[in-house]
TORDREN-474647 format. One record per residue (C-alpha): residue in three letters; x, y, z. Coordinates in steps of 0.02 Angstrom, whole numbers, plus 50000, padded with zeros to 5 digits. Example, Ala and Ser with C-alpha at 12.3 -4.5 7.8 and 13.67 -1.06 7.14 Angstrom:
ALA506154977550390 SER506844994750357 
//
This chain:
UNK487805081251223 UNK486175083351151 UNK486665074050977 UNK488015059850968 UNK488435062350788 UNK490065063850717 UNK490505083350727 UNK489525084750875 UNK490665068850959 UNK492305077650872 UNK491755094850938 UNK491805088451140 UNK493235077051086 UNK494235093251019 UNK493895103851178 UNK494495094051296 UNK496045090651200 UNK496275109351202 UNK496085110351368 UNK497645096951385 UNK498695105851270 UNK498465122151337 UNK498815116751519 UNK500215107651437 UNK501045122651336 UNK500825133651524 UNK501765118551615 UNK503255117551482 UNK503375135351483 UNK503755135951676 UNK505205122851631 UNK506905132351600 UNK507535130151411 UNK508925122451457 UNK507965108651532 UNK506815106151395 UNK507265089051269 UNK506305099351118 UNK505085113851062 UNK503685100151035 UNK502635095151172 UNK502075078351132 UNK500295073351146 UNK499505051351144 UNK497815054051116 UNK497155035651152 UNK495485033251098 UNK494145020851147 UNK492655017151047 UNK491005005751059 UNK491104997350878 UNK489815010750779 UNK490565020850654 UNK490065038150709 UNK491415035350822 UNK492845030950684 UNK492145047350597 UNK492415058850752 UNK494055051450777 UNK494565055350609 UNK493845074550592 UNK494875075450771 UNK496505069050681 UNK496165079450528 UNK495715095450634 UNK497515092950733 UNK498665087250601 UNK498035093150420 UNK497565109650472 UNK498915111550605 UNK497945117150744 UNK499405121050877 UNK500455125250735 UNK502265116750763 UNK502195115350936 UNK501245097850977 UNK501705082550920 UNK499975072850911 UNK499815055050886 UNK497995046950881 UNK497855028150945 UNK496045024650921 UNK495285003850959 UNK493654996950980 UNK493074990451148 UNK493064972351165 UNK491484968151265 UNK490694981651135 UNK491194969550987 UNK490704955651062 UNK488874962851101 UNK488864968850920 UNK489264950750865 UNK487994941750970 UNK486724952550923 UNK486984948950746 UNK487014931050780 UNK485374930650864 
//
């Protein structure tokens, strides 16, 4: 990545969740539909950041990208689970403090 701003960190962020949900949609099709619990596949997007906001703004256009403007239409379920690392915040901190 040349820049590590927030579309440009959302952008990488989106294609390699497309890259999951498209190898998952050719997997579930290959599964019989009587073997199949639902339509949805579901996708946990778990998300770890290092404390500066550019991160928590990519993380949101990802969410909004998915969910608001229904990017696989009906058929993903996609949760985003999103926490800052902890050696991260306590850098952060103790750079502050000195």
């Amino acid at each position: 990545m040349s820049r590590k701003d927030a579309p440009t960190v959302a952008k990488t962020l989106l294609s390699v969740v497309d890259e999951i949900v498209a190898e998952a949609k050719a997997g579930s099709a290959a599964v019989p539909a009587e073997r199949r619990h639902s339509g949805q596949i579901r996708v946990v997007h778990l998300l770890t950041g290092d404390g500066i906001p550019t991160n928590q703004a990519a993380a949101r256009r990802v969410l909004h990208q998915i969910v608001a403007e229904r990017r696989y239409g009906g058929d993903v379920d996609y949760k985003l689970a999103m926490w800052t690392c902890a050696s991260h915040v306590t850098c952060l901190c103790t750079q502050v403090v000195v």
